[in-house]
Backbone as CSV, one residue per row, in Angstrom:
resi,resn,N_x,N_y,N_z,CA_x,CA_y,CA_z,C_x,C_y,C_z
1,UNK,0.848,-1.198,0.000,0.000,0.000,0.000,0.883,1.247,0.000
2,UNK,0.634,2.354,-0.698,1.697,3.402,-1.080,1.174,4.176,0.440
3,UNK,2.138,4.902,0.392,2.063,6.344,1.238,1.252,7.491,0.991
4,UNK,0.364,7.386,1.933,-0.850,8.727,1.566,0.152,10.192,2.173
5,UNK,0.385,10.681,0.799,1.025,12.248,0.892,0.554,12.669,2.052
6,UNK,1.546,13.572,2.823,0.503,14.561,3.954,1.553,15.761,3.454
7,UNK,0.891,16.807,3.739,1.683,18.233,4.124,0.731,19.041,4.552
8,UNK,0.732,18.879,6.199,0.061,19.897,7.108,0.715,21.164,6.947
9,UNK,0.110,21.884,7.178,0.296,23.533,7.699,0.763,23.565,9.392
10,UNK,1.754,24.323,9.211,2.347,24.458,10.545,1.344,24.981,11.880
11,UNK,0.318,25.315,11.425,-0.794,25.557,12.749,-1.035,24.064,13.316
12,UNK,-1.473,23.686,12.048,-1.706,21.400,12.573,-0.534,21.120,12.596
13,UNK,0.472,20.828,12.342,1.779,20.293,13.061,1.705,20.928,14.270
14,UNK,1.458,22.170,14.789,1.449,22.236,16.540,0.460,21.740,16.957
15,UNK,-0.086,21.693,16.616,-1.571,20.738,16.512,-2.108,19.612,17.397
16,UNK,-1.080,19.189,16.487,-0.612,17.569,16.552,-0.021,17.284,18.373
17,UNK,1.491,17.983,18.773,2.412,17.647,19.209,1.474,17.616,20.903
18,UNK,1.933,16.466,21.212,1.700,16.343,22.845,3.347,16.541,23.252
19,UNK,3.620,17.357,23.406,5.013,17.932,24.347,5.057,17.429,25.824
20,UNK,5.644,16.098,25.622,5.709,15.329,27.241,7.160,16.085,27.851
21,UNK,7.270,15.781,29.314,7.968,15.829,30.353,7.888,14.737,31.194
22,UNK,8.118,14.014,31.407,7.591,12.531,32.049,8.856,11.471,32.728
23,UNK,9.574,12.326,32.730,11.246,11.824,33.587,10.510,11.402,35.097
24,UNK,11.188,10.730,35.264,11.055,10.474,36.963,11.815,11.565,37.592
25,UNK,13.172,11.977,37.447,13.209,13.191,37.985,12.978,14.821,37.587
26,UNK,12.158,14.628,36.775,11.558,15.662,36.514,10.871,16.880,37.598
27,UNK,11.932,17.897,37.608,11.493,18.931,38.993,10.392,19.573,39.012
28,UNK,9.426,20.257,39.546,9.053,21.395,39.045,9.256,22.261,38.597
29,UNK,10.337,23.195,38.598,11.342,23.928,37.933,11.084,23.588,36.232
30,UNK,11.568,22.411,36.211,11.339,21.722,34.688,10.381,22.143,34.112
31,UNK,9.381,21.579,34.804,7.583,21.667,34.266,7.370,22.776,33.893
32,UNK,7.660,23.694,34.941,7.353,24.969,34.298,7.907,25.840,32.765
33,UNK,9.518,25.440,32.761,10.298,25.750,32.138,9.362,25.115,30.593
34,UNK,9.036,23.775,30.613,8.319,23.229,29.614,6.999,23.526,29.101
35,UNK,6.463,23.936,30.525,5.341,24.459,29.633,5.349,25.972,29.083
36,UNK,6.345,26.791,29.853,6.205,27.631,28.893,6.665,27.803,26.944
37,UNK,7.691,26.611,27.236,7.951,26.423,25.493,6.553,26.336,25.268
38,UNK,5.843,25.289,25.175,4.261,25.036,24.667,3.452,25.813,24.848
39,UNK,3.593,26.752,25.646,2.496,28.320,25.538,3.124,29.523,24.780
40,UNK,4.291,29.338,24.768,4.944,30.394,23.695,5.527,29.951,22.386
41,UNK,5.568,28.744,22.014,5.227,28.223,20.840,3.929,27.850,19.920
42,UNK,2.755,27.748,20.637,1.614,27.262,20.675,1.604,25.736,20.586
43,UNK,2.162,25.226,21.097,2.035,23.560,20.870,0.832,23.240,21.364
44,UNK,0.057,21.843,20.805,-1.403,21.739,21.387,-1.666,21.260,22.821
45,UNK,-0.270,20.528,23.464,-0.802,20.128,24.203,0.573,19.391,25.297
46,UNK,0.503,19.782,26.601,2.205,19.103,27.568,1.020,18.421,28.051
47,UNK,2.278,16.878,28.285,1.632,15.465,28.904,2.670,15.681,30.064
48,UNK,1.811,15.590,31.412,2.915,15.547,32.628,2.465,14.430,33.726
49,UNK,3.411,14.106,34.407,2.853,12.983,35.639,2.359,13.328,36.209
50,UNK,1.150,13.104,37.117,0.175,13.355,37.657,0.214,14.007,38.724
51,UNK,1.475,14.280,39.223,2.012,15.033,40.316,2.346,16.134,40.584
52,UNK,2.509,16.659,38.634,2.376,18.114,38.109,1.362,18.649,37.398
53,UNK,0.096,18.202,37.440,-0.845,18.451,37.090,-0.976,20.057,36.794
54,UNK,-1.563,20.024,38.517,-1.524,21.560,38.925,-0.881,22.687,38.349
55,UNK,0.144,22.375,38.753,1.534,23.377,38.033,1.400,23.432,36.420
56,UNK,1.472,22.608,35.732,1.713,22.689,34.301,-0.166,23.460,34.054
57,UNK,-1.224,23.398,34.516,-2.330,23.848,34.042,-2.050,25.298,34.607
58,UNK,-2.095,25.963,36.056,-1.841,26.971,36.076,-0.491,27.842,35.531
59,UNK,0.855,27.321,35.022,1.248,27.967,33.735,0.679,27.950,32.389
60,UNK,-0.334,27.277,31.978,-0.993,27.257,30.989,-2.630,27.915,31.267
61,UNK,-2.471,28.410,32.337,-3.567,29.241,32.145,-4.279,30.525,31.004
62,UNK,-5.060,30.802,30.207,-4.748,31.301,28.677,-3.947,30.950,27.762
63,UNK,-3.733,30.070,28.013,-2.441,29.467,26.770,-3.427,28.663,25.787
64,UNK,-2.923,28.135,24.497,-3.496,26.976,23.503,-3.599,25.709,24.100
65,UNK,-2.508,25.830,24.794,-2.132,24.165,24.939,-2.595,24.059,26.329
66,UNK,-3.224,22.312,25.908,-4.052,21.876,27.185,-3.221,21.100,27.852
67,UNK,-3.154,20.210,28.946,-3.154,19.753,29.633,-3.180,18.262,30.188
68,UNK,-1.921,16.963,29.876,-2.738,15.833,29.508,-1.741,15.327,30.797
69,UNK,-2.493,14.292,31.650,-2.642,13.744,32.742,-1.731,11.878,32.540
70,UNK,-0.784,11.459,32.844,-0.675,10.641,32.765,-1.267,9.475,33.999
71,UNK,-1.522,8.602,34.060,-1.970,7.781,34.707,-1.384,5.943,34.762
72,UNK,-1.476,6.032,35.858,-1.003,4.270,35.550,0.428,4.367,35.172
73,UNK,1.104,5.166,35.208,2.681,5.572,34.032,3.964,4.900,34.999
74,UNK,4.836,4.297,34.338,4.579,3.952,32.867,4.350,2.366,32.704
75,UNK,3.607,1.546,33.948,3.631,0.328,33.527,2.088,-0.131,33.476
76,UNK,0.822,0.676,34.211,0.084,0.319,33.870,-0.633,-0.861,35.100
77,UNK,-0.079,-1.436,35.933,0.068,-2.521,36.728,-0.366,-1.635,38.139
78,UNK,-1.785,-1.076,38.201,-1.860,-0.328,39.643,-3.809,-0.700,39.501
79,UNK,-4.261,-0.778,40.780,-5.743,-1.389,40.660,-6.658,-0.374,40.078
80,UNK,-7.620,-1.059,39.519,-8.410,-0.366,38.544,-9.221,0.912,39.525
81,UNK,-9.120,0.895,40.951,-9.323,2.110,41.389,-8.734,3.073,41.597
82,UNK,-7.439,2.571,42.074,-6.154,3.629,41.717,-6.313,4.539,40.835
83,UNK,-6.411,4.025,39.539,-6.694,4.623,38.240,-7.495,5.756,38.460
84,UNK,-9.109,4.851,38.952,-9.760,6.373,38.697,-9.867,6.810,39.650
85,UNK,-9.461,7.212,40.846,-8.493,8.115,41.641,-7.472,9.099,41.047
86,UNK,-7.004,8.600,40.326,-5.988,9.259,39.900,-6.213,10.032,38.371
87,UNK,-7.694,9.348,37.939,-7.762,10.250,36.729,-9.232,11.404,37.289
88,UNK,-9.840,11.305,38.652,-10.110,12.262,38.828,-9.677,13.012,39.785
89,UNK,-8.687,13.164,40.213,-7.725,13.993,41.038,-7.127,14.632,39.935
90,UNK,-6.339,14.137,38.704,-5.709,14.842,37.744,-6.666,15.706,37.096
91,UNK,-8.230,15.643,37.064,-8.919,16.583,36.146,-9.599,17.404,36.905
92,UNK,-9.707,17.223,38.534,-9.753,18.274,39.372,-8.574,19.423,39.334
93,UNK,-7.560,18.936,38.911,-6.275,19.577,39.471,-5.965,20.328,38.186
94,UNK,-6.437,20.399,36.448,-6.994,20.739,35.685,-6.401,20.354,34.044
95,UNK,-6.654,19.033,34.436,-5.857,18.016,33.237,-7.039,17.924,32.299
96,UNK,-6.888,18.181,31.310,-8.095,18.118,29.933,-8.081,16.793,29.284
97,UNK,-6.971,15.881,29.272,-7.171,14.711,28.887,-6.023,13.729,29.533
98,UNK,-6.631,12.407,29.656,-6.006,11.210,30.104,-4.994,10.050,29.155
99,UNK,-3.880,10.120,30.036,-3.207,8.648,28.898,-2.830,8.079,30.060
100,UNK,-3.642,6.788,29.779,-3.620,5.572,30.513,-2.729,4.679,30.434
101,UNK,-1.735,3.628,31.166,-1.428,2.424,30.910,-1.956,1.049,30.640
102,UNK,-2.476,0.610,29.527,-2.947,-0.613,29.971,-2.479,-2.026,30.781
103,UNK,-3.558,-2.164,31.112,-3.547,-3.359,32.107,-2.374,-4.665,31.117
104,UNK,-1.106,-4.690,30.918,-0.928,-5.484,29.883,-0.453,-6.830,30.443
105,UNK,-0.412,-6.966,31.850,-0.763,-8.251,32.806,-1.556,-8.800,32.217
106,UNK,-2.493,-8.371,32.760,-4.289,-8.940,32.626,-4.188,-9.569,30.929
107,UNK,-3.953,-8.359,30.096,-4.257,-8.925,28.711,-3.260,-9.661,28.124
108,UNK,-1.993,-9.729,28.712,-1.147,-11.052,28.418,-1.593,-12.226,28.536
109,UNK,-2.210,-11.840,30.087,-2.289,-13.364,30.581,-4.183,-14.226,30.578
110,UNK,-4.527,-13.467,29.082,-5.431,-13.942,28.534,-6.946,-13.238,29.564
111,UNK,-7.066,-12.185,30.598,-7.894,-11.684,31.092,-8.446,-10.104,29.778
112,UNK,-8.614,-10.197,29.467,-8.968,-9.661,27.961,-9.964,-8.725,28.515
113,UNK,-11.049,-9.687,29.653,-12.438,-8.682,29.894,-11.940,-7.783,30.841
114,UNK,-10.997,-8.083,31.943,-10.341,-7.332,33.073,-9.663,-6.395,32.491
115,UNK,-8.815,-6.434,31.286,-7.990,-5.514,30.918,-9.403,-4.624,30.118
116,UNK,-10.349,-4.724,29.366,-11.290,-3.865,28.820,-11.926,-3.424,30.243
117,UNK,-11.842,-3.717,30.932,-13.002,-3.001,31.955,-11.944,-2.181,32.902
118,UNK,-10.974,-2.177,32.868,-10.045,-1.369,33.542,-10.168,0.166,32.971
119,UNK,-10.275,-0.257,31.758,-9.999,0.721,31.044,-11.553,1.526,30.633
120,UNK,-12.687,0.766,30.781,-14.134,1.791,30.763,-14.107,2.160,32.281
121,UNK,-13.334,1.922,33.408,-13.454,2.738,34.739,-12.854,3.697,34.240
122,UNK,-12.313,3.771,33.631,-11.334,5.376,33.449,-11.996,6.290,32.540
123,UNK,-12.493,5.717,31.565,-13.150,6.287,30.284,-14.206,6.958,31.220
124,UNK,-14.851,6.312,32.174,-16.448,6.556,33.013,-15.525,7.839,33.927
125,UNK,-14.266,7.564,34.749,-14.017,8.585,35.470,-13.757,9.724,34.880
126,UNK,-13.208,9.671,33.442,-12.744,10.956,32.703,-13.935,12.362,32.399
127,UNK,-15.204,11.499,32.552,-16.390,12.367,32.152,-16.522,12.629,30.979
128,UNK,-16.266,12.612,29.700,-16.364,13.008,28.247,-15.076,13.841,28.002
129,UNK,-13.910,13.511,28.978,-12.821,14.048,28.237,-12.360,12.902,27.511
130,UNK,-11.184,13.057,26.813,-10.334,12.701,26.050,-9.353,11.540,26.767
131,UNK,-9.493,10.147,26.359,-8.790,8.752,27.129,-8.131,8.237,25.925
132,UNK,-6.915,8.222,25.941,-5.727,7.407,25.116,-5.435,6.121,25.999
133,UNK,-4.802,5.161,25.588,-4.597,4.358,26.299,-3.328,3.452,25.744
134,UNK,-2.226,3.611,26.535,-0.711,3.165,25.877,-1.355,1.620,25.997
135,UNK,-0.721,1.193,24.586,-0.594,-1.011,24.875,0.563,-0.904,24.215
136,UNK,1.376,-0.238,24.830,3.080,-0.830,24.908,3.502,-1.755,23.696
137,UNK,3.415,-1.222,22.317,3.696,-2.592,20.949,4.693,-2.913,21.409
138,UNK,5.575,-2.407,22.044,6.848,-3.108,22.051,7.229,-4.105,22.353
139,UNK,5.951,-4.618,23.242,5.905,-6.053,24.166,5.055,-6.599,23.829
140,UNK,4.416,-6.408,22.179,3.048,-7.164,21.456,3.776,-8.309,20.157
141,UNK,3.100,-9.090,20.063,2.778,-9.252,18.263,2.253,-8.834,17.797
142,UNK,1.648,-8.864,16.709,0.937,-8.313,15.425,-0.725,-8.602,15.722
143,UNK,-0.567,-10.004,16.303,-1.655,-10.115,16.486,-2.184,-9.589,18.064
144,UNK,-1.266,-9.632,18.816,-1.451,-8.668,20.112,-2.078,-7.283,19.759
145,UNK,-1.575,-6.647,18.785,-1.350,-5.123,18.857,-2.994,-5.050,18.762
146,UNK,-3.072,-6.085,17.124,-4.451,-5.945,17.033,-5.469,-5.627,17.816
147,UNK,-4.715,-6.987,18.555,-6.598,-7.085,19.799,-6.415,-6.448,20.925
148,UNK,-5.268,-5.704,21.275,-5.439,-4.901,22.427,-5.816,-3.284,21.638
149,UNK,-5.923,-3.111,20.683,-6.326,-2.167,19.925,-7.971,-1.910,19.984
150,UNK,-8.341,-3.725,19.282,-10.270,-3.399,19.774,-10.296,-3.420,20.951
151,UNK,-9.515,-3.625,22.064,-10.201,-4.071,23.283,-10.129,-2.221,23.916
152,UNK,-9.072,-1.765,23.472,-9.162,0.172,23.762,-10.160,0.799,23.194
153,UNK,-11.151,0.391,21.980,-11.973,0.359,21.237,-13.035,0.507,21.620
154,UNK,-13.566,-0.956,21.921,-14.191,-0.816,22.958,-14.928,-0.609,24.137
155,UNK,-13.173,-0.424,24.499,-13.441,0.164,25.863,-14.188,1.843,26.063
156,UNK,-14.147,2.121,24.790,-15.058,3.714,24.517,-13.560,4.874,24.741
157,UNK,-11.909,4.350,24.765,-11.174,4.864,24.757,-11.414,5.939,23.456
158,UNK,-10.408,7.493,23.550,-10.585,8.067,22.185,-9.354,7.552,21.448
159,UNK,-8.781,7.519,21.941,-7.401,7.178,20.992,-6.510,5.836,21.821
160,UNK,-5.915,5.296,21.110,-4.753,3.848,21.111,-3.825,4.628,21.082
161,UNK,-2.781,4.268,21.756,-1.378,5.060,21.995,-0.525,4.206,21.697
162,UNK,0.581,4.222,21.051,1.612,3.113,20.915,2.861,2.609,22.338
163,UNK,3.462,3.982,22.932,4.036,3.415,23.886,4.665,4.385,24.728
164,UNK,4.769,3.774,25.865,4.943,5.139,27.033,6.744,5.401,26.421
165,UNK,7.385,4.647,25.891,8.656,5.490,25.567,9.668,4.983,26.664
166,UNK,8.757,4.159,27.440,10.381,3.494,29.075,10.153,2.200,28.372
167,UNK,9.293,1.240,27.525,9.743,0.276,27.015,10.927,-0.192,26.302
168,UNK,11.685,-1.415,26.254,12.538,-1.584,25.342,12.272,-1.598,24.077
169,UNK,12.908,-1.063,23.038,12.856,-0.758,21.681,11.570,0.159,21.902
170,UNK,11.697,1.544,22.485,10.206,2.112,22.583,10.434,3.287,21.454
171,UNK,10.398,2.549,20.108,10.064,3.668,19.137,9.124,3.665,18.556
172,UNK,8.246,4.331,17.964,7.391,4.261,17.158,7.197,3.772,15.656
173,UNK,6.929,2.665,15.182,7.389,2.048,13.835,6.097,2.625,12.907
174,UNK,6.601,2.695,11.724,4.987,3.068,10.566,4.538,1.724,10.820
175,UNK,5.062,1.077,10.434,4.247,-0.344,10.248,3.130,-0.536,11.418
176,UNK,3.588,-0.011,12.710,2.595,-0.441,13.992,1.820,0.867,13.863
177,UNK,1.890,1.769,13.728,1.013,2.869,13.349,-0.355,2.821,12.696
178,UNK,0.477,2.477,10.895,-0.143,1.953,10.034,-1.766,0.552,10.631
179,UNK,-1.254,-0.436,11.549,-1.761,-1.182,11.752,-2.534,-0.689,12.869
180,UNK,-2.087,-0.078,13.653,-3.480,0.579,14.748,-4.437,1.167,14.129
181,UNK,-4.073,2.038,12.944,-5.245,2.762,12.455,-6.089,1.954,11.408
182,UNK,-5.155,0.845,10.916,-6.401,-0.125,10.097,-6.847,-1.004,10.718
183,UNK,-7.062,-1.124,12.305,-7.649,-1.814,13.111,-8.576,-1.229,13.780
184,UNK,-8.724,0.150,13.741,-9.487,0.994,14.592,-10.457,1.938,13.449
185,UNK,-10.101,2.101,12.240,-10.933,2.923,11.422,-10.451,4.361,11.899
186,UNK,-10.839,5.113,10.627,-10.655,6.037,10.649,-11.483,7.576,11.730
187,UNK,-12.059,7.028,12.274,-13.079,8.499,13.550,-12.275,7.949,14.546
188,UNK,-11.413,6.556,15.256,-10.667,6.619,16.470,-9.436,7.199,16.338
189,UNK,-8.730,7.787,17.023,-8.081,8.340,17.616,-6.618,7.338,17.523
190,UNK,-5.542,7.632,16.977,-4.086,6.935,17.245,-2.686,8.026,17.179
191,UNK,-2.436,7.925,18.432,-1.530,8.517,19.202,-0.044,7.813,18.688
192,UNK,0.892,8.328,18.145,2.152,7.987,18.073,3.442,8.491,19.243
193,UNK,4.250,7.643,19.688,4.938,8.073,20.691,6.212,7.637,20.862
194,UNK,7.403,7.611,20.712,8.518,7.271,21.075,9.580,7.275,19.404
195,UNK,10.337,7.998,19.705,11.844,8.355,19.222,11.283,9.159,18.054
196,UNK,10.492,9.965,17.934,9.867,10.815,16.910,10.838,12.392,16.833
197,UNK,11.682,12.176,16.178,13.094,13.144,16.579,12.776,14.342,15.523
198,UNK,12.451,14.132,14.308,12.719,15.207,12.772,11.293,15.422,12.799
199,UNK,11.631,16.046,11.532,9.832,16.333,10.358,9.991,15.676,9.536
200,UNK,10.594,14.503,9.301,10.605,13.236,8.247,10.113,12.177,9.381
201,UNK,10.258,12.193,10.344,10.163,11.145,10.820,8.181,11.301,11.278
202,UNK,8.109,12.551,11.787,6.805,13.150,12.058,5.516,12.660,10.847
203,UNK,6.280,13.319,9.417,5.421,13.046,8.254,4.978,11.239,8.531
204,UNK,6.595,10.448,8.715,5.916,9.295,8.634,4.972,8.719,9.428
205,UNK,4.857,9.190,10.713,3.724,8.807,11.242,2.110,9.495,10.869
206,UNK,2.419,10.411,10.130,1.075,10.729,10.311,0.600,10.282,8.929
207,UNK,1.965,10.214,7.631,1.004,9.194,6.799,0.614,7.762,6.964
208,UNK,1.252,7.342,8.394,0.732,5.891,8.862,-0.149,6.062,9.513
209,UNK,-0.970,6.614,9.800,-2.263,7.039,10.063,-2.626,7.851,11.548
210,UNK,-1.447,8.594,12.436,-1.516,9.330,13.306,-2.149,10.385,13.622
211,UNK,-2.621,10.609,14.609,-3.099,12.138,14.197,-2.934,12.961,15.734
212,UNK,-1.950,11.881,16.511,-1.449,13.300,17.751,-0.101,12.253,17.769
213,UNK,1.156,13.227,18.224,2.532,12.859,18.311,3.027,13.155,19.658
214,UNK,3.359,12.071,20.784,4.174,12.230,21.297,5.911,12.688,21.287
215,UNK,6.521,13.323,21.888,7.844,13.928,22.205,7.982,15.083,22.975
216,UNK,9.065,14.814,23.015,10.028,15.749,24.183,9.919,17.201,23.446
217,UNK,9.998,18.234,24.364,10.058,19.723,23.300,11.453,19.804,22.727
218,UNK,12.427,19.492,22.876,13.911,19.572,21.825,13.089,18.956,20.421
219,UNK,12.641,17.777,20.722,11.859,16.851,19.266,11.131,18.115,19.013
220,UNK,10.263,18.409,19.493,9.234,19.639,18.436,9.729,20.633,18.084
221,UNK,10.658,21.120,18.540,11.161,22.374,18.169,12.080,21.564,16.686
222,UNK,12.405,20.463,16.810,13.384,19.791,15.649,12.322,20.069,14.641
223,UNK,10.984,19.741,15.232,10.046,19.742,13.956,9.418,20.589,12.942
224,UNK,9.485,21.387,14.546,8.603,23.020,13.591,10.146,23.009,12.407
225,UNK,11.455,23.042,13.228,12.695,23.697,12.313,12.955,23.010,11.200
226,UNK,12.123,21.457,10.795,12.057,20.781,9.552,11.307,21.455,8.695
227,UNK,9.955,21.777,9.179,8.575,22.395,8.493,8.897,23.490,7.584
228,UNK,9.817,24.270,8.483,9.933,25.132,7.717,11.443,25.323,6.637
229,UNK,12.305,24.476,6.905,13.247,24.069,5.835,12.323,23.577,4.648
230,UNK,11.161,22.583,4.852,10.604,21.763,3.490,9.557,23.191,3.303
231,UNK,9.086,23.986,3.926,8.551,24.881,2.941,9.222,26.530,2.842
232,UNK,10.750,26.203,3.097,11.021,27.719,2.636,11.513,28.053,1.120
């Protein structure tokens, strides 16, 4: 199957970018420092641990960019109340959307309904915001990716996420891209995430069918500075 051309406009390439911070030692100091790149760049959106909630929304107070709540991070392996504890403490504290870990215990070890229902407690705690939900390809097959794909599906998740980025080999491949989004159709939601460095590498995910990008702000700033090399 050929490559469906893309060439966004640099408003949707910021668009796009979820500008994480998600170090374990990640200070506050940091957070702040980060979100102001993403309010004075306009990026759409900083993903922070749930511990900086607060902080990263009140520097983004009037800003573009919202606010995304990690949960479960980064293994996913915490009880399904934990979760929504923690995804409504993060949207009290003023997180606009959730990225979840999936349960990938449970759905390894053939609990399929436990790992889908983990994941509609969260969807139910989020209230009609916005629920991604990492299934870690890195630790899938093909046919894994698949079915933990319908089971995020499903689960009434908005978007499939490829990988929190602390996995081994945690890059983002077209091929697994490609295959989340021809498993999910085109109105769900697929999140690309890990080693997304250029604006070649960016294009390729989003002609594999992406339509929000995880990375670090050094990566986005690499990107906007591609965008505008390919259109000056």
């Amino acid at each position: 199957m050929a490559k469906k051309q893309i060439d966004p406009g640099l408003d949707q390439v910021k668009e796009m970018l979820d500008v994480a911070i998600l170090q374990p030692t990640a200070t506050a100091a940091e957070v702040e420092r980060v979100a102001q790149v993403v309010r004075d760049e306009l990026y759409g959106f900083l993903c922070v641990n749930a511990c900086h909630v607060r902080r990263a929304a009140q520097c983004l107070v009037g800003a573009k960019g919202k606010v995304i709540a990690c949960v479960a991070f980064p293994f996913g392996a915490t009880a399904t109340e934990t979760k929504v504890f923690e995804t409504q403490r993060a949207l009290a504290d003023g997180a606009e959307e959730i990225d979840m870990v999936m349960n990938l215990g449970a759905f390894l070890g053939g609990e399929k309904k436990r790992a889908m229902e983990d994941i509609r407690e969260v969807v139910a705690a989020a209230d009609g915001k916005v629920v991604k939900v990492i299934i870690e390809t890195a630790y899938l097959s093909t046919d894994q990716k698949v079915d933990a794909a319908k089971i995020v599906q499903e689960a009434g998740a908005a978007f499939v996420k490829t990988c929190t980025g602390f996995s081994p080999d945690a890059a983002a491949l077209y091929e697994d891209v490609r295959l989340l989004r021809q498993t999910v159709g085109p109105k769900m939601g697929v999140k690309a995430s890990g080693r997304i460095r250029n604006y070649l590498r960016f294009i390729s995910m989003v002609e594999a069918g992406a339509n929000r990008i995880g990375l670090g702000w050094q990566q986005a700033q690499e990107i906007v500075k591609g965008w505008h090399e390919a259109h000056g």
